[in-house]
C-alpha positions in Angstrom: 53.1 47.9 -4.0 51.8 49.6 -0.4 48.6 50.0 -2.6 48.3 46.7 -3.7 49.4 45.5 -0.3 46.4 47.5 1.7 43.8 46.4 -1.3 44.8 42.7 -0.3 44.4 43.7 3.3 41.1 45.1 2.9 40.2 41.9 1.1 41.2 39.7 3.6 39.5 41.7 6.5 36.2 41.6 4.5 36.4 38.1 3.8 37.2 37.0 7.3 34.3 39.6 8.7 32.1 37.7 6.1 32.9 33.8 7.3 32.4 35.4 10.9 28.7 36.8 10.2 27.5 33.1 8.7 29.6 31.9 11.9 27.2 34.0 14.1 24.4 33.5 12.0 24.8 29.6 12.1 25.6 29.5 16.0 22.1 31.5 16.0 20.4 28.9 14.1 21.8 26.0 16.0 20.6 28.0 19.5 16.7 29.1 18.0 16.7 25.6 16.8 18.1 23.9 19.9 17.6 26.0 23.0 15.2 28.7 21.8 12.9 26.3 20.3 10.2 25.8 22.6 10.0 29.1 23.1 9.3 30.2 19.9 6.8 27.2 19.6 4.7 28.9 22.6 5.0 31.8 21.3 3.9 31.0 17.6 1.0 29.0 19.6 0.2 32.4 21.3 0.1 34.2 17.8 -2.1 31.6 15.9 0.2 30.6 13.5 0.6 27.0 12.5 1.9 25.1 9.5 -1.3 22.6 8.1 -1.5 19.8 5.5 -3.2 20.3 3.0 -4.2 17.0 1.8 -3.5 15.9 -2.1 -6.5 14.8 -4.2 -7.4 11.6 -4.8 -6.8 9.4 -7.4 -9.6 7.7 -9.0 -11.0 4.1 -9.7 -12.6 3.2 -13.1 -14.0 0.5 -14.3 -12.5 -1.5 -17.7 -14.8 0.5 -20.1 -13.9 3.5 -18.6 -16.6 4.0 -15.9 -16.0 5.7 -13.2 -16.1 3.8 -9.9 -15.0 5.9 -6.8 -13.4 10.1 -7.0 -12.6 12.6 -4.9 -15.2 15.4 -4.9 -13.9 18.7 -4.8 -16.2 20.4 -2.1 -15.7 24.1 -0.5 -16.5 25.7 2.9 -17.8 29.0 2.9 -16.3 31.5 5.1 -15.3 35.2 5.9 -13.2 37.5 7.2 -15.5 40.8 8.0 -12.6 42.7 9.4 -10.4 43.1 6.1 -14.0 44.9 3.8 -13.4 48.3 3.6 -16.4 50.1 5.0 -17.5 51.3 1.7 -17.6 48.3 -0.1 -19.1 46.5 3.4 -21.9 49.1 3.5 -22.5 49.1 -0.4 -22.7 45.3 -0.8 -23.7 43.5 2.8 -27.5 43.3 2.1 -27.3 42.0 -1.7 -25.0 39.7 -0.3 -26.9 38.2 2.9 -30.5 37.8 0.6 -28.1 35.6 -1.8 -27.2 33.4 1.2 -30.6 33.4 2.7 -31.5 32.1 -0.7 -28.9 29.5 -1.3 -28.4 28.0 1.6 -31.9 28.4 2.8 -30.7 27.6 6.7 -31.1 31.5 7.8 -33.1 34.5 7.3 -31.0 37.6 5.5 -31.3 40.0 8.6 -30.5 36.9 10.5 -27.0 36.5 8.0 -26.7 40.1 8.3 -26.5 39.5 12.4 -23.9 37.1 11.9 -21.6 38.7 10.1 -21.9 42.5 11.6 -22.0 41.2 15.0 -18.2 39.8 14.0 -16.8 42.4 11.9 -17.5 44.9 14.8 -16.1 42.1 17.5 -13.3 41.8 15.3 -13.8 38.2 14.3 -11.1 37.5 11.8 -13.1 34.3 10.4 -16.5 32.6 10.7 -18.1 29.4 8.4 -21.6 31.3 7.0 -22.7 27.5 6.3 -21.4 24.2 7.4 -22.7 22.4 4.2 -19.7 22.6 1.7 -20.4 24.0 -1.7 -19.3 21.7 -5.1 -17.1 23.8 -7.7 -19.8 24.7 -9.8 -21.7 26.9 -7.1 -18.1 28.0 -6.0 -17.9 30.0 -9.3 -21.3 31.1 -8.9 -20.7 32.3 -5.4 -17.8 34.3 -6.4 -19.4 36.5 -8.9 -21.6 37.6 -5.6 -21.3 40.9 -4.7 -18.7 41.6 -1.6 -17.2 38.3 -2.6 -16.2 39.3 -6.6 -13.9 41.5 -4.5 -11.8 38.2 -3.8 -10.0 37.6 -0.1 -8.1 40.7 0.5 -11.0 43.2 -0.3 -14.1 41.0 0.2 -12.9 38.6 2.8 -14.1 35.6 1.2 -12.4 32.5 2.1 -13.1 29.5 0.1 -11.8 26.0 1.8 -11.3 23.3 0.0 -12.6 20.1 1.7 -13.1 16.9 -0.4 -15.3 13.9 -0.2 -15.1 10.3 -1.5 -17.6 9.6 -3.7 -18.9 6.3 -5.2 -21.5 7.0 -8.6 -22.3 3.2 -8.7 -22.9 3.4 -5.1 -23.0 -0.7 -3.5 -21.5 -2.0 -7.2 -18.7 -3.7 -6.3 -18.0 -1.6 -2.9 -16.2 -3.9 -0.9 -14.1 -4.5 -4.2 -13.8 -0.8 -4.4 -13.5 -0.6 -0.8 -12.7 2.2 1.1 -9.7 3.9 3.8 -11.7 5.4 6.9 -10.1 5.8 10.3 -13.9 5.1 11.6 -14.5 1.8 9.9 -11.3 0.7 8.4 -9.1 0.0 5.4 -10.3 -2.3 2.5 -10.1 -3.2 -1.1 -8.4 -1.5 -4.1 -8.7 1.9 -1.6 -6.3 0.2 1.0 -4.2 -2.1 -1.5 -3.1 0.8 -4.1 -3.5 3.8 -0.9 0.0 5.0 -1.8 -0.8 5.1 -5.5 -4.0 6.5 -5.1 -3.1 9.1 -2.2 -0.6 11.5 -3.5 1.4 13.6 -1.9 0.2 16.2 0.6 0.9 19.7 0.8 1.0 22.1 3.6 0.0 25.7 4.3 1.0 28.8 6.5 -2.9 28.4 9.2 -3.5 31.7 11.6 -6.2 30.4 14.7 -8.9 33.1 15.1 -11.0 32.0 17.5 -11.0 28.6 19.3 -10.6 25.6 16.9 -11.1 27.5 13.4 -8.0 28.3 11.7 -7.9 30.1 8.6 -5.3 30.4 5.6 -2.7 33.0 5.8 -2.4 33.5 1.8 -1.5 31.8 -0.8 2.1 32.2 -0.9 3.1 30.4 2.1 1.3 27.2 0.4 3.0 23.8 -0.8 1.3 22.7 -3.4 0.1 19.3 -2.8 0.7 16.5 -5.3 -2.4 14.5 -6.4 -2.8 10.8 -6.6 -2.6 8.5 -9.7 -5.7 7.3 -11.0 -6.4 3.0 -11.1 -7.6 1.4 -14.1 -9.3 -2.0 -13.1 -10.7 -5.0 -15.1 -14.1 -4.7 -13.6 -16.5 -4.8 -16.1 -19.2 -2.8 -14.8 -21.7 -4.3 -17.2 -20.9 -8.4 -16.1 -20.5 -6.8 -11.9 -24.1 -5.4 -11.9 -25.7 -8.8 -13.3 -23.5 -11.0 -11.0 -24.4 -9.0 -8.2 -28.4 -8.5 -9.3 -28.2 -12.5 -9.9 -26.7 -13.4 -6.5 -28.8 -10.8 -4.4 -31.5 -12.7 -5.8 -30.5 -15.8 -5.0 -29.5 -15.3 -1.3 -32.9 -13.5 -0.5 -35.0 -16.6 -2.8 -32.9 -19.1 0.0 -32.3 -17.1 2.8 -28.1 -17.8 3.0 -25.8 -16.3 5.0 -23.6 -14.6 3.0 -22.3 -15.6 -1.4 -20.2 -14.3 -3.7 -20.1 -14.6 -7.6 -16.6 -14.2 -9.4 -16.3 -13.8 -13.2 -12.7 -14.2 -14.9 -12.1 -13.6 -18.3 -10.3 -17.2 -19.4 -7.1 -15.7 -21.7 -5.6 -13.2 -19.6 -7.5 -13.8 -16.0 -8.9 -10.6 -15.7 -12.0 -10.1 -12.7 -14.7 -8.6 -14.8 -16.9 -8.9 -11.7 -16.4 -10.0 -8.2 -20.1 -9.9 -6.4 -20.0 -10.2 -2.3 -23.3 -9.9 -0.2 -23.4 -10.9 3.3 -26.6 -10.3 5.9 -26.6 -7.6 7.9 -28.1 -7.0 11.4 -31.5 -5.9 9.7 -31.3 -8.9 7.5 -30.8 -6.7 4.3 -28.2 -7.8 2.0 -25.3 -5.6 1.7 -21.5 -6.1 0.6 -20.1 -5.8 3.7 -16.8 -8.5 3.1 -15.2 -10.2 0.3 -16.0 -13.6 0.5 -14.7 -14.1 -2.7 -10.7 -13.4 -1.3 -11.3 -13.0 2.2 -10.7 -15.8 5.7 -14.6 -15.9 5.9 -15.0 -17.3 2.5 -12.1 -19.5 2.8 -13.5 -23.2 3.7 -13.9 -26.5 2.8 -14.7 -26.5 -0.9 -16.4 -29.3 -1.1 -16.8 -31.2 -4.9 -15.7 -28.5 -7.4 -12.4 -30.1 -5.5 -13.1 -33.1 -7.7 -11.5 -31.4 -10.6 -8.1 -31.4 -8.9 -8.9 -35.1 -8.1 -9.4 -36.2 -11.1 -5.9 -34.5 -13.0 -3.9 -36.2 -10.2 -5.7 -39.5 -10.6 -4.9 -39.4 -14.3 -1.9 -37.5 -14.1 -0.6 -40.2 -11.9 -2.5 -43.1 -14.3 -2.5 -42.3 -17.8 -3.7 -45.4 -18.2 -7.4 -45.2 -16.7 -9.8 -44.7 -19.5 -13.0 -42.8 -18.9 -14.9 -45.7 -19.5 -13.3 -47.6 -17.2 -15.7 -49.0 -13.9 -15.3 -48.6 -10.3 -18.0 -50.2 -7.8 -20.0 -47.5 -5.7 -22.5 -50.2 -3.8 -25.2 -49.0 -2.0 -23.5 -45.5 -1.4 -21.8 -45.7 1.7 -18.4 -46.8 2.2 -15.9 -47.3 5.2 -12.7 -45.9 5.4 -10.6 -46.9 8.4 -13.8 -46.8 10.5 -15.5 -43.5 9.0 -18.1 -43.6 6.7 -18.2 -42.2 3.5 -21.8 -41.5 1.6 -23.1 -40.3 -1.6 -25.8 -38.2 -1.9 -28.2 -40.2 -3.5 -30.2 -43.3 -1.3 -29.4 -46.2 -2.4 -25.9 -45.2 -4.1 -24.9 -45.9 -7.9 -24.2 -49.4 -8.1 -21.0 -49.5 -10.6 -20.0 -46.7 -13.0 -17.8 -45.8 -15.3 -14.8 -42.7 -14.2 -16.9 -40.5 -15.9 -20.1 -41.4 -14.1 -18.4 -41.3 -10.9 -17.6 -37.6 -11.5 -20.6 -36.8 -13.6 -22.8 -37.7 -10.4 -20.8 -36.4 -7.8 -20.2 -39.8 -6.1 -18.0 -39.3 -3.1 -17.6 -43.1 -3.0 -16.2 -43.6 -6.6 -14.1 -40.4 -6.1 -12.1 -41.6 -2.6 -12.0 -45.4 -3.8 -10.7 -44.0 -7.0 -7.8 -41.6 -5.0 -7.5 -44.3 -2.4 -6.7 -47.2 -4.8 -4.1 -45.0 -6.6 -2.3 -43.2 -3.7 -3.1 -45.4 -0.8 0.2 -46.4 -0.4 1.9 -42.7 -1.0 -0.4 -40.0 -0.1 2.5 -37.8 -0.6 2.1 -38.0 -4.4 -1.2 -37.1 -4.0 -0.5 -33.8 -2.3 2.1 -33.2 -4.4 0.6 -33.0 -7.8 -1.9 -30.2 -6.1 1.1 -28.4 -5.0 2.3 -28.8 -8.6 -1.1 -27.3 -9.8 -0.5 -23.8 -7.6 -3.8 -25.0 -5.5 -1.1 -24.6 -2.2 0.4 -21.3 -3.2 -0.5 -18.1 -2.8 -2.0 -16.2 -6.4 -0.3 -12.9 -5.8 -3.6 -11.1 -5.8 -3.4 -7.6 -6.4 -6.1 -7.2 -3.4 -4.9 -7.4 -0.2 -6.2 -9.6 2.4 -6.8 -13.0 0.1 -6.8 -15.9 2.8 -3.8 -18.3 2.5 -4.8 -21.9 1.1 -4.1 -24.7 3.4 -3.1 -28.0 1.8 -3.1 -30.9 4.2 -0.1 -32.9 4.4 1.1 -36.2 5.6 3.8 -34.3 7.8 0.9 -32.1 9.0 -0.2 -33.7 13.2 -3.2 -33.4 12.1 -3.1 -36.4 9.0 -4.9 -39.1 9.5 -5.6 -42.6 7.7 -8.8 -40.7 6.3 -7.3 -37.8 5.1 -7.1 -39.1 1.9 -10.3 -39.7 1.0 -11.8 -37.0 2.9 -9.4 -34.6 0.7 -10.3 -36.5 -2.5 -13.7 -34.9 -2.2 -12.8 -31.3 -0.9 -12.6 -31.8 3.0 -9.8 -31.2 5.5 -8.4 -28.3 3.3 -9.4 -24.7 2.9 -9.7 -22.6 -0.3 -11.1 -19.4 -1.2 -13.4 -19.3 -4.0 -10.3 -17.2 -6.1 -8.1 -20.2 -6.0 -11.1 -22.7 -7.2 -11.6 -20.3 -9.6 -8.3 -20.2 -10.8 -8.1 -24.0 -11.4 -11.1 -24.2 -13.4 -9.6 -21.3 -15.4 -6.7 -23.1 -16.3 -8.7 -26.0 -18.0 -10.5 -24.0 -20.1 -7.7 -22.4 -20.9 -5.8 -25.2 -22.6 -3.9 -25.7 -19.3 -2.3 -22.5 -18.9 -2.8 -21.0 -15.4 -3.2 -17.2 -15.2 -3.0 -15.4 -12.5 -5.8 -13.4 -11.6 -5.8 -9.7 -12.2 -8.2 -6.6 -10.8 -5.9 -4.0 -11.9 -4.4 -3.3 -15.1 -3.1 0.1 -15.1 -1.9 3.7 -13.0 -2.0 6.2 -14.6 -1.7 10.3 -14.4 -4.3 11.6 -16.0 -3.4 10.1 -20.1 -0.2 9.3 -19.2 0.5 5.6 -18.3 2.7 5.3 -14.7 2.6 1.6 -14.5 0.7 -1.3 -16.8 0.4 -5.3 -14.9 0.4 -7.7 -18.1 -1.5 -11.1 -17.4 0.7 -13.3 -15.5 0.9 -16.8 -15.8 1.5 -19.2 -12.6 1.8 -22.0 -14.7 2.4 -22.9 -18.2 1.1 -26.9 -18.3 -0.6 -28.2 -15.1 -1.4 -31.3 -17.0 -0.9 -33.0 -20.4 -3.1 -33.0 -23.0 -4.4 -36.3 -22.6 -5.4 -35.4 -18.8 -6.7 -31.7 -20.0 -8.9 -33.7 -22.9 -10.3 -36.3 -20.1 -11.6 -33.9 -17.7 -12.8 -31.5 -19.8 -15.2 -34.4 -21.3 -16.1 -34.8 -17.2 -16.8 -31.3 -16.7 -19.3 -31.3 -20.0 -21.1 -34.4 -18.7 -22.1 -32.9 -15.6 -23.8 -30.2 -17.4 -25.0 -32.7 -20.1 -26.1 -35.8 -17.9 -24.7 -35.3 -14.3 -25.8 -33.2 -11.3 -26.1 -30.2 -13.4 -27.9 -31.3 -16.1 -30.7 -28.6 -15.1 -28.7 -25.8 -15.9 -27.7 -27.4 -19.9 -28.0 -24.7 -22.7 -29.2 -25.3 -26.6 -27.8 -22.5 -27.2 -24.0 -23.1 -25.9 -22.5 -25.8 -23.7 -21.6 -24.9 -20.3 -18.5 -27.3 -18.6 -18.6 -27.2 -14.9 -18.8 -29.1 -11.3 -21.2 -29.0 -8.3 -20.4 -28.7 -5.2 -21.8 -29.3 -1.3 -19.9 -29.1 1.9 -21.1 -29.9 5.2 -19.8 -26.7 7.2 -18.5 -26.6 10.7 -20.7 -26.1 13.9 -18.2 -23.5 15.3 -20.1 -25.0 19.1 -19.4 -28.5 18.7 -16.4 -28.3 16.2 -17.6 -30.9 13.8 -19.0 -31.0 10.9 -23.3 -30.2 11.1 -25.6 -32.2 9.0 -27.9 -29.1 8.7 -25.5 -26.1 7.3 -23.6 -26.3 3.6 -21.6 -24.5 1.8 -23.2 -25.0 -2.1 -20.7 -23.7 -5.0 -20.8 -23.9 -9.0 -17.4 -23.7 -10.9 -17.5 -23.8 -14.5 -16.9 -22.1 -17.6 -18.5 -21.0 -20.8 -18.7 -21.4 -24.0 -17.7 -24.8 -23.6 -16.9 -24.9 -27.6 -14.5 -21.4 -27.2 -14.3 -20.7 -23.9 -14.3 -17.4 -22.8 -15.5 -16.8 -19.3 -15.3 -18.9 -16.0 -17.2 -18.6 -13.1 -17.7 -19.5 -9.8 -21.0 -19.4 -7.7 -20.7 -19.7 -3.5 -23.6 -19.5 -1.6 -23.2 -20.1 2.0 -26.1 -22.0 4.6 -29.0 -21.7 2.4 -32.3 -22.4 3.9 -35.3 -24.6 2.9 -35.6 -27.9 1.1 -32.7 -26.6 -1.6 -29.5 -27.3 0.1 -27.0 -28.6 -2.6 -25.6 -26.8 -5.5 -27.4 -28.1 -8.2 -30.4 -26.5 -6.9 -28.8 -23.1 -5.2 -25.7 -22.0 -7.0 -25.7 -23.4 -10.4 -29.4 -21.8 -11.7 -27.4 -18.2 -10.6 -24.6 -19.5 -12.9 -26.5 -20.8 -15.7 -28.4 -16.9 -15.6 -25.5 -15.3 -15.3 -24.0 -17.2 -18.4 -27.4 -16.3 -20.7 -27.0 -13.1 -19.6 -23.9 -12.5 -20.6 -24.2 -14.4 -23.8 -27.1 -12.6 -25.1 -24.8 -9.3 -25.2 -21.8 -11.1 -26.7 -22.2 -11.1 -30.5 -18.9 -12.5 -30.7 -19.1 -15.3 -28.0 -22.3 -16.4 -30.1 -20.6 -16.3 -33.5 -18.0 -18.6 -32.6 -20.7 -20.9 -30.9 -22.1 -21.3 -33.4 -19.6 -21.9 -36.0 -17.7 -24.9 -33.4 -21.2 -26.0 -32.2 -22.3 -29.0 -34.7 -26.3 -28.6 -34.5 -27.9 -30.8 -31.7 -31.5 -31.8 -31.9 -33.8 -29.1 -29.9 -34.3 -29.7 -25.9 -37.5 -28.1 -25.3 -39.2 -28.5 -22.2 -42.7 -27.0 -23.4 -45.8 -29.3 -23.0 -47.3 -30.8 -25.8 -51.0 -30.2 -25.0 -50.0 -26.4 -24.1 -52.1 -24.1 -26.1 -50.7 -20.2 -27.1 -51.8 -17.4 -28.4 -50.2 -17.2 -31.5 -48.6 -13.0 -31.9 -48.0 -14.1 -28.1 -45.8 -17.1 -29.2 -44.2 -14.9 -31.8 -42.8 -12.6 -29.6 -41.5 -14.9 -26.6 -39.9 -17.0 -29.2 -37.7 -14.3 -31.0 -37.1 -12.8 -27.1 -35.5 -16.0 -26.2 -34.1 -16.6 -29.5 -35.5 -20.4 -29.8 -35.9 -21.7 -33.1 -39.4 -22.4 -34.1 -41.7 -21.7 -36.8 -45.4 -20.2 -36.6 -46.8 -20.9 -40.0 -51.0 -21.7 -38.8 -53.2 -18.6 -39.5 -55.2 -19.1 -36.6 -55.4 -17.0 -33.2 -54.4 -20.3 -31.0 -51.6 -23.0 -31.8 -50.1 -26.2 -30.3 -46.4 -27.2 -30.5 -44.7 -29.9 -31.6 -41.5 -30.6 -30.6 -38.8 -31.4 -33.7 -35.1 -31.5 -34.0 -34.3 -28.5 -34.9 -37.0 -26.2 -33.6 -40.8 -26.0 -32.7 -43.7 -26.0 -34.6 -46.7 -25.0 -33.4 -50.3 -26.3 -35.4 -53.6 -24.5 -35.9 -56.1 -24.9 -32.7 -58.9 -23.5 -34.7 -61.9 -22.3 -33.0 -65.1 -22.3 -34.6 -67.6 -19.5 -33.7 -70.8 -21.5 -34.4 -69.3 -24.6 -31.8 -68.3 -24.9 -28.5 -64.5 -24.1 -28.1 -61.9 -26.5 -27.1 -59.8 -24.6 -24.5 -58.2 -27.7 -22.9 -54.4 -26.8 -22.7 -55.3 -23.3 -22.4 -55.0 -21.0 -19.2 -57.5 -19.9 -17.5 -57.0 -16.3 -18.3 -57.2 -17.7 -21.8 -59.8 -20.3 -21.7 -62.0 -17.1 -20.1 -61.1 -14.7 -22.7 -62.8 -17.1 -25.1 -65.4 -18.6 -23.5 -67.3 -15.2 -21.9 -66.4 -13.4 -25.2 -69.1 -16.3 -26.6 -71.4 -15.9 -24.3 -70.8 -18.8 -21.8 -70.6 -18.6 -18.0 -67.9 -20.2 -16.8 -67.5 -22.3 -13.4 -63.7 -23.7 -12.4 -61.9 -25.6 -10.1 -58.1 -26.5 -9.3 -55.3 -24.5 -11.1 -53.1 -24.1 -14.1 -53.9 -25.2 -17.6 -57.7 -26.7 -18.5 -57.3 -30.2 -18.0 -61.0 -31.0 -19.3 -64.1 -29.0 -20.0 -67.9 -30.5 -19.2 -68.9 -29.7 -22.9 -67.5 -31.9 -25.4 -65.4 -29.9 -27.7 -67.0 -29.2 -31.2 -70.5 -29.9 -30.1 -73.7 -28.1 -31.1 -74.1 -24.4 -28.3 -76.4 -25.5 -25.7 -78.9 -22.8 -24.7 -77.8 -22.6 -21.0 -74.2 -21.9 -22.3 -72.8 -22.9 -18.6 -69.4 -24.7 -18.7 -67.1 -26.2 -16.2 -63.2 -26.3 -15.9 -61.4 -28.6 -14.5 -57.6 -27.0 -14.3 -54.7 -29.2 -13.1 
């Protein structure tokens, strides 16, 4: 029992001197942290020791098809630590070693490498950068197999830090889209909206100082790895981004505009397959230097693609009205409580039917239309655009789209002319997105989706997080309304102010639209400066894309858009139909055939293997059944023909219709000399065609 007693003793002495020591050792803790902490701070300072981040890599952006749009390169600074090399391996390898540098980086000489680094190993230099240009990975494994530096960091001192760079392979492609996250210049696009996703978590690393502001890596073991970021997956189709953008570049140089944007959504699930922004820079270059497309700056009046949402109210509220139904337009001004209302045209339409009213863009017809069915309740009238998601905000997956603003009658400003002035796309702002978005949801039976950039996040091949197409409204209309104005939206193309931009080879369904923009000096509205758009889709038969067109304050005589915005949409929609097998099978299984619109001339004479060729490049039914060199076409339903322009050798040649590079080629090849005046095609020649050679064989053109 004593025994047992003094074991238990023992026990119980050990066990309190054991709580006592992690007493002590936790009242030292508490006082190093607490009292003792600045201290140790200075004194760590004093050594050179500091904990660094060690930033996480990157996620990266790709395109739909799997393109990659913006990535982290992995880039390393070459350094050294001369002091750790053991003097035989120093003495046996320094001079290979400073030829390779002199020949790599090509900056120094070797004995002037050699300098560099002796003159610190005998100073005692613990680290120096032998080149400030970072090295990619691929020369990093080259540079290790150097001699002194296959001896790794402990025995050849190398010290490989890794420094990374954002890096953009389609270069201006969609880069405000893209965007970026610089202190310098600012945080935008998919880079600022997804930073968390794409950022990772960082790491951090035991640092020593060794001279002034260079700090170099204790060793790997005092490292936290870093996580790296998730990669985005967006709905940018790199193909359909580089022609909007080549499309509207060319467009805003050809009128000399501020700044325009080009949007392409895909009509079933709303996916962006291209969002184009350019914008003038101090040089006058075009660059994408905002999103006008989401963005406050794009955000205005929206002028008559607002007609749309016009019209579903008006026969929302009326299902009465019948497209054939007349409304008088007069001489195409109209006064509204003592403001005047005016069509484009001189002269105004006289009376027209609903659908003429929209087909031509008459601001009259529109207002006197709204006016005479909400007059007495404006209210209504705001509502049902409320009720079509014009006034709320789409959720975008960018940050920084502007907010819509919807006028109302409780809004101060509201006036007896608000109503009108709305009815036409005034008094309101929207950003090209939300337009966009309503002209989706026609050709998409009614459904409205919401607009989508990004559809996944992923790790690598394993999916983190998929957005499915959202919908922001099932029905904004019935089907009688969805039926009537997508018969308005064809006729514009077909008849109306967009008739220029009509296809034979698919229908196109779509609105113009000119805004007189704001003299930010005076405040109103300046008779000199507008905002043209284009909102449409295409096919019209199967609709599979819509777009919208914005370009802002073009100069010269072309000022609405008809003339500015819709020719960029009508060559984007070729474009993108030519590469769309599908898109122009089921054209042309819907299409019923419609007789041939050709706007060749019927006196123009072709070379025939010429006509050939430009005929299958635009794929435009004709068929080239002369045998002779030269033909004439002739217009016919279904295609063009062309006829034999035969030229006999022994007569003189008839080369009215031809060019003059043509007419030339013939003539001097016979022996004639040729005089000319005016230009384009031969409008008549001073020997009769088919007459006997003359022995002079002089000739004179007259081109028109």
């Amino acid at each position: 029992m004593e025994a047992k007693k003094l074991i238990l003793l023992r026990t119980r002495v050990a066990f309190l001197g054991v709580v006592a020591l992690c007493f002590v050792i936790l009242v030292r803790l508490v006082y190093i942290q607490l009292i003792e902490r600045p201290r140790w701070e200075s004194a760590a300072s004093e050594n050179g020791l500091q904990y660094r981040t060690i930033k996480a890599t990157r996620g990266n952006i790709y395109a739909n098809g799997g393109q990659l749009l913006a990535t982290s390169m992995p880039l390393f600074k070459v350094a050294i630590d001369p002091v750790v090399i053991p003097a035989d391996v120093y003495q046996r390898d320094i001079d290979s070693l400073t030829v390779l540098l002199s020949h790599f980086f090509k900056d120094l000489t070797p004995r002037e490498y050699f300098r560099k680094i002796n003159n610190a190993r005998v100073a005692g230099k613990r680290y120096i950068v032998l080149n400030n240009e970072p090295v990619n990975f691929k020369d990093k494994k080259r540079l290790e197999a150097w001699p002194l530096f296959r001896e790794g960091q402990r025995r050849g001192g190398v010290i490989f830090e890794k420094v990374e760079r954002r890096s953009y392979p389609y270069g201006q492609t969609a880069a405000r889209v893209i965007g970026y996250v610089q202190e310098d210049s600012g945080r935008v696009g998919l880079e600022y909206s997804f930073d968390r996703t794409l950022a990772g978590i960082n790491g951090n690393a035991l640092y020593q100082r060794v001279s002034g502001s260079e700090w170099k890596p204790v060793s790997d073991f005092s490292q936290m790895v870093p996580t790296d970021g998730y990669d985005l997956y967006t709905t940018l189709d790199i193909d359909v981004q580089e022609i909007a953008a080549e499309e509207l570049k060319k467009a805003l140089e050809e009128h000399q505009a501020d700044f325009g944007c080009v949007i392409v959504m895909e009509v079933k699930t709303g996916y962006i397959r291209a969002m184009a922004n350019f914008g003038r820079n101090l040089d006058g270059d075009y660059v994408e230097n905002y999103n006008y497309a989401v963005g406050e700056q794009g955000s205005t009046d929206p002028g008559s693609t607002f007609k749309l949402a016009s019209a579903i109210a008006l026969f929302e509220d009326n299902p009465m009205l019948e497209l054939s139904d007349t409304i008088e337009t007069g001489g195409g001004t109209y006064n509204f409580y003592g403001a005047t209302m005016r069509d484009a045209r001189a002269g105004g339409f006289g009376r027209l039917t609903i659908q003429q009213v929209f087909e031509q863009s008459s601001n009259v017809g529109v207002s006197k239309l709204i006016t005479r069915q909400f007059g007495e309740r404006p209210a209504d009238f705001v509502n049902k655009l409320y009720e079509m998601q014009l006034g709320a905000a789409l959720n975008f997956q960018l940050k920084g789209v502007a907010k819509p603003y919807i006028k109302t009658p409780e809004d101060k400003t509201w006036s007896a002319t608000s109503l009108p002035w709305m009815s036409v796309g005034y008094e309101m702002r929207l950003s090209p997105l939300h337009t966009l978005t309503l002209y989706n949801a026609i050709a998409n039976g009614g459904r409205m989706m919401q607009p989508q950039i990004v559809r996944e996040v992923r790790r690598a091949t394993q999916p983190i997080e998929q957005f499915v197409p959202g919908i922001l409204s099932e029905r904004i209309c019935n089907d009688t309304t969805l039926q009537k104005v997508q018969t308005i939206l064809e006729g514009v193309v077909q008849r109306g102010t967009a008739r220029a931009i009509r296809s034979n080879q698919y229908r196109i369904a779509g609105k113009t639209g000119t805004s007189q923009k704001i003299d930010p000096k005076t405040g109103r509205y300046s008779p000199t400066k507008y905002y043209t758009s284009f909102a449409g889709y295409f096919p019209a038969e199967a609709p599979k894309y819509t777009c919208i067109v914005v370009i802002d304050s073009p100069r010269g005589f072309k000022q609405y858009g008809a003339d500015v915005s819709a020719p960029v949409f009508r060559k984007v929609a070729d474009r993108l139909y030519v590469r769309d097998l599908e898109m122009q099978q089921s054209t042309e299984a819907l299409s019923p055939k419609q007789a041939f619109q050709t706007n060749i001339p019927a006196d123009q004479v072709a070379y025939q293997q010429d006509v050939r060729f430009i005929m299958r490049a635009l794929n435009i039914p004709s068929a080239v059944t002369a045998e002779s060199e030269w033909v004439v076409p002739i217009a016919q339903p279904m295609q063009v023909s062309w006829k034999e322009r035969s030229i006999q050798a022994d007569r003189v040649p008839n080369v009215i219709g031809m060019s003059l590079r043509d007419a030339l080629y013939i003539l001097e090849n016979r022996g004639f000399k040729v005089y000319f005046e005016g230009r384009g095609k031969v409008k008549t020649q001073s020997l009769m065609p088919g007459s006997a050679l003359p022995s002079n064989k002089r000739i004179v053109l007259s081109l028109q």
